[in-house]
C-alpha positions as CSV (number, residue, x, y, z in Angstrom):
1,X,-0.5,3.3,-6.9
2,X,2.4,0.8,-7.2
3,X,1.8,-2.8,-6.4
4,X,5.4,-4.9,-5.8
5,X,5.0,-8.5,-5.2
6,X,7.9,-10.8,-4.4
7,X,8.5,-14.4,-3.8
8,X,10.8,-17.8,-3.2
9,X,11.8,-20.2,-5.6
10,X,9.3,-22.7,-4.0
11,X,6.3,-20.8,-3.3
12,X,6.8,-19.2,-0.7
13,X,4.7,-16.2,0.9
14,X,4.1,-13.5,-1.1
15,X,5.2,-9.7,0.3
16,X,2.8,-7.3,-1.6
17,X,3.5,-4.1,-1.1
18,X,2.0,-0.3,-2.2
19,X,3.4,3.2,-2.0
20,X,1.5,6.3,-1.8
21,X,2.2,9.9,-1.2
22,X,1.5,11.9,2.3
23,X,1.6,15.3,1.5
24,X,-0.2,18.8,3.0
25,X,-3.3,19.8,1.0
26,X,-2.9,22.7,-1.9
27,X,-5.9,24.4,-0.2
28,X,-3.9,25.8,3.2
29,X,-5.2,28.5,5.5
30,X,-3.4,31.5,6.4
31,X,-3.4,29.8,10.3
32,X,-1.8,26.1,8.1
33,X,0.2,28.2,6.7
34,X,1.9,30.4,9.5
35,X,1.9,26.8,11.4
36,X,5.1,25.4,12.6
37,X,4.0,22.5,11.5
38,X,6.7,20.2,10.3
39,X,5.3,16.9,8.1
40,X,7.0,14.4,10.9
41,X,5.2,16.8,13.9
42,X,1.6,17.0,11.9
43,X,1.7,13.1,10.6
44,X,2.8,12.3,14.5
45,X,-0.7,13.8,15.2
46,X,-2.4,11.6,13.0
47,X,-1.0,8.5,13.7
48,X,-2.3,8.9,17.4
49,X,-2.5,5.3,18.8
50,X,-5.3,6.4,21.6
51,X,-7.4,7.6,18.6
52,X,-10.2,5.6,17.8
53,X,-12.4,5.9,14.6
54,X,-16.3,4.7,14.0
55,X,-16.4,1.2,13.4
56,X,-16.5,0.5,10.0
57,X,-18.1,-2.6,8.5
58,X,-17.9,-3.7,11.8
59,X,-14.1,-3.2,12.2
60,X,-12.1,-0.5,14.3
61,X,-9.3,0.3,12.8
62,X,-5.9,1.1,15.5
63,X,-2.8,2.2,15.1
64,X,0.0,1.0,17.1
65,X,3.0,3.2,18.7
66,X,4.9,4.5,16.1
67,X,8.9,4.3,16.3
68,X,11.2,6.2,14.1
69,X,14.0,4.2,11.9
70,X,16.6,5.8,9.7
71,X,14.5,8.8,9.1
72,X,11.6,6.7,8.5
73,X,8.6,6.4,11.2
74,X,7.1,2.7,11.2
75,X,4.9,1.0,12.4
76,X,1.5,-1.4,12.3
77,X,-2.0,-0.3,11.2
78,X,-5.0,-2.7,11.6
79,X,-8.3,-4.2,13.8
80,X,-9.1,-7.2,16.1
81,X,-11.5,-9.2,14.9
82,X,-14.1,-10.4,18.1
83,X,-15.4,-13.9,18.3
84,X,-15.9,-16.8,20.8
85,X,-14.8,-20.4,20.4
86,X,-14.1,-23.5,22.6
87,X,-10.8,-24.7,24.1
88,X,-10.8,-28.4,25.6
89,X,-9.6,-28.9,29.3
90,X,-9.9,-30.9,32.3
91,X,-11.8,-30.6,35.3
92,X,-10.7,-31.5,38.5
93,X,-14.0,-31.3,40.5
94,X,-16.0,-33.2,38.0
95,X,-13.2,-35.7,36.9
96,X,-14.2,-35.0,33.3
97,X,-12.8,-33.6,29.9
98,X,-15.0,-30.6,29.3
99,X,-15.2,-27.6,26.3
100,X,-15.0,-24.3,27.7
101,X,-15.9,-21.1,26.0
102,X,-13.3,-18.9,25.5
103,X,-13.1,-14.8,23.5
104,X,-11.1,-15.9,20.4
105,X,-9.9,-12.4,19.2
106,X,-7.5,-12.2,16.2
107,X,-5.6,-9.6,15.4
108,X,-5.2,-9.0,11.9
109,X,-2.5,-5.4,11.1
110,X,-0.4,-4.4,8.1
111,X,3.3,-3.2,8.7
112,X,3.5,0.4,7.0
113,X,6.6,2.6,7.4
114,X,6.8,6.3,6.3
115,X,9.7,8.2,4.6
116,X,10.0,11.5,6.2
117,X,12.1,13.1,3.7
118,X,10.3,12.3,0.6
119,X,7.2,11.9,2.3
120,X,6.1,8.1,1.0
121,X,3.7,5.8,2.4
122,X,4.9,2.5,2.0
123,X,2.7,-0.8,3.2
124,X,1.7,-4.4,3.0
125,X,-1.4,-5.4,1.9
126,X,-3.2,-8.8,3.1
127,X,-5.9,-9.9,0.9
128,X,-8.8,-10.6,1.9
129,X,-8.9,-8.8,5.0
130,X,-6.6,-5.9,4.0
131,X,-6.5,-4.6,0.8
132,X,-5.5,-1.4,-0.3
133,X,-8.4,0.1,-0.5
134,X,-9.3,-1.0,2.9
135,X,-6.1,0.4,4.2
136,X,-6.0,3.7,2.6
137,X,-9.6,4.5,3.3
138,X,-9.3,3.9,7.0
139,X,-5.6,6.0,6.8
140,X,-7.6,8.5,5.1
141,X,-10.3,8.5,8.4
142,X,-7.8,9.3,10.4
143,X,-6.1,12.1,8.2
144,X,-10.2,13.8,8.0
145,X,-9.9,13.4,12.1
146,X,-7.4,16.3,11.9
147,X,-8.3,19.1,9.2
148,X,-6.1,21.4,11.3
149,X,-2.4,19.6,10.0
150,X,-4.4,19.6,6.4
151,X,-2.4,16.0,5.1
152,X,-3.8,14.2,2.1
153,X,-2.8,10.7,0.6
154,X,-2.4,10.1,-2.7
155,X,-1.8,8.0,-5.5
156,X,1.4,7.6,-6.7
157,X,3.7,5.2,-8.8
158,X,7.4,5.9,-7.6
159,X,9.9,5.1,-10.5
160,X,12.9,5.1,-8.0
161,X,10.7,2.5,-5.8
162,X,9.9,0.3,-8.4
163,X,13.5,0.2,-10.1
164,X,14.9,-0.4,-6.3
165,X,12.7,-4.0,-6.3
166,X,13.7,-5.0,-9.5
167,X,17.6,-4.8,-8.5
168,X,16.0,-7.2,-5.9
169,X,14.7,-10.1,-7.8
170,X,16.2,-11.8,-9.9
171,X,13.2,-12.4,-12.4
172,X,10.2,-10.1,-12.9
173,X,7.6,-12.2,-14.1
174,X,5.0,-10.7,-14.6
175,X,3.9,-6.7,-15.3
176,X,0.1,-5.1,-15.3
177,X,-0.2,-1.1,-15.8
178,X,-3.8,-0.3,-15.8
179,X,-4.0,3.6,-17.0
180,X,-6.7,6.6,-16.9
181,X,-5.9,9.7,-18.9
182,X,-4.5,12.1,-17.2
183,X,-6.1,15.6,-16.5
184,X,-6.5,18.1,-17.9
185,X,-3.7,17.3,-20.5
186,X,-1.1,14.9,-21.0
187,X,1.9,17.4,-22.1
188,X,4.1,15.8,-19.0
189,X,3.7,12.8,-19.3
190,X,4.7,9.8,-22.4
191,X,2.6,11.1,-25.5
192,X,2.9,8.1,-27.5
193,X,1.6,5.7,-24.6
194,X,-1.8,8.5,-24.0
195,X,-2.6,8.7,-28.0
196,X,-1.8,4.8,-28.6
197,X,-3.9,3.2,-25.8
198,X,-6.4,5.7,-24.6
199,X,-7.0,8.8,-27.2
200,X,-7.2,7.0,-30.2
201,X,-9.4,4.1,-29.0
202,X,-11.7,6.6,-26.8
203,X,-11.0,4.3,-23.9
204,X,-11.5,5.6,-20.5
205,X,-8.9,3.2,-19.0
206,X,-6.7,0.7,-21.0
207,X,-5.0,-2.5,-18.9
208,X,-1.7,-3.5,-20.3
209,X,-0.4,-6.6,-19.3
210,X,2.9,-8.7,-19.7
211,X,3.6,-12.3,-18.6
212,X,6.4,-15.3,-18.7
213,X,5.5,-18.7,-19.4
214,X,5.2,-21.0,-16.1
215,X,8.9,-22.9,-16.6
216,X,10.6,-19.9,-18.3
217,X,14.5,-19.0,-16.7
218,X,14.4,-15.2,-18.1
219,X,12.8,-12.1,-16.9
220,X,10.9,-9.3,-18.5
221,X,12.4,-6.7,-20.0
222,X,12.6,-4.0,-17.1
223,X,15.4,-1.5,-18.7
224,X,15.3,2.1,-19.0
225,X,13.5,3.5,-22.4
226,X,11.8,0.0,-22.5
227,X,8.3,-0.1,-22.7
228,X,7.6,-1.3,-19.1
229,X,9.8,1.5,-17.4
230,X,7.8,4.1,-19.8
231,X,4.6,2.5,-18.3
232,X,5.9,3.4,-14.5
233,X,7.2,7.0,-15.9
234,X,3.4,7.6,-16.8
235,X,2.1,6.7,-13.5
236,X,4.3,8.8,-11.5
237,X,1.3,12.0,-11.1
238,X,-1.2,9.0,-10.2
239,X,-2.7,8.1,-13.5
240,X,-1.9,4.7,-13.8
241,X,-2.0,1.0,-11.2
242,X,1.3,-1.0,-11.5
243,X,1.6,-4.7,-10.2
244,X,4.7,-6.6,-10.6
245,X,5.5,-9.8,-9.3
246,X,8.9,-11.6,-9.6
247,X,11.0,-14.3,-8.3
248,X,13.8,-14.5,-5.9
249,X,16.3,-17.3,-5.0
250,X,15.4,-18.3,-1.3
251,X,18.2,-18.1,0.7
């Protein structure tokens, strides 16, 4: 999973936003397989804005009508929170100001958008009422809802993503890679990170993290061959979490 966060010169809203992979299962049945299935047809089955899950923690989950952009299908993903509150008025009969009781629902939806080609997930998350947890776990409901198109999501830190957003700021801030050994070996992916931070201190996940001062002009090093590009390389199968935040010029 890749985390990007970016914002203004003067604290401005932040835009988090995670990738993850949409792909069909390994595990295909002669039927799957024979299927004319293509990934846009099967994923249009999922994202089915008339489906409607169980509740979960007291929230269900809607998608709305999905529209296709550039070879990319879009669109929002959330709940409505229910509740009842009072609105002030007038009333002409009694001549009074009165409180009436009124359904207060909220919407609260994350925009998500879909690369058909390379088949990548891409979405905002809104802490704290949608994380990415929250939002993969209820994308993942829907995916169970249909075993017949066989689609999984998965992990996945995309290098070309990631490089993309750093040509869009113009300071990266801050960096966090938080990595799991990867399984069952390690023979694709950076040797010297696996060996360094995980096999040689028995860890079962090591959290590497760099920062700039509050007031500092420059950025982090973000290059290719650098240590914080090697860090996304090893995340690309899923075995690492990457956050980056960085800073752009508003305007």
């Amino acid at each position: 999973m890749v985390e990007l966060r970016q914002k203004g010169r003067y604290d401005m809203p932040q835009l988090i936003i995670n990738f993850s992979k949409i792909a069909f299962g390994a595990q295909r049945t002669l039927d799957q397989a024979l299927s004319a299935y293509s990934f846009e047809m099967a994923i249009k089955e999922v994202i089915n804005p008339s489906t409607k899950l169980a509740p979960r923690y007291g929230r269900t989950w809607r998608f709305s009508q999905p529209k296709i952009h550039d070879g990319f299908l879009v669109g929002k993903f959330g709940f409505v929170t229910a509740g009842i509150g009072q609105q002030g008025d007038y009333d002409e009969e009694l001549k009074d100001f009165i409180l009436k009781t009124i359904d207060t629902k909220q919407p609260t939806y994350s925009l998500w958008a879909i690369d058909l080609l390379y088949q990548i997930l891409a979405f905002e998350v809104k802490p704290p009422d949608i994380k990415y947890q929250s939002f993969v776990g209820n994308f993942e409901g829907f995916l169970n809802e249909r075993p017949d198109v066989n689609l999984t999501i998965e992990k996945v830190v995309e290098t070309a993503k990631f490089i993309e957003w750093v040509e869009n700021v113009d300071r990266v801030t801050k960096f966090t890679a938080t990595l799991r050994p990867p399984n069952p070996d390690y023979s694709k992916h950076p040797k010297d990170l696996y060996r360094e931070l995980l096999e040689k201190t028995n860890a079962d996940q090591a959290k590497v993290e760099f920062t700039k001062q509050k007031g500092s002009t420059d950025s982090l090093n973000t290059e290719k061959g650098k240590t914080i590009q090697t860090l996304v390389e090893y995340g690309k199968e899923g075995y690492s979490t990457i956050v980056a935040r960085g800073l752009k010029k508003s305007g």
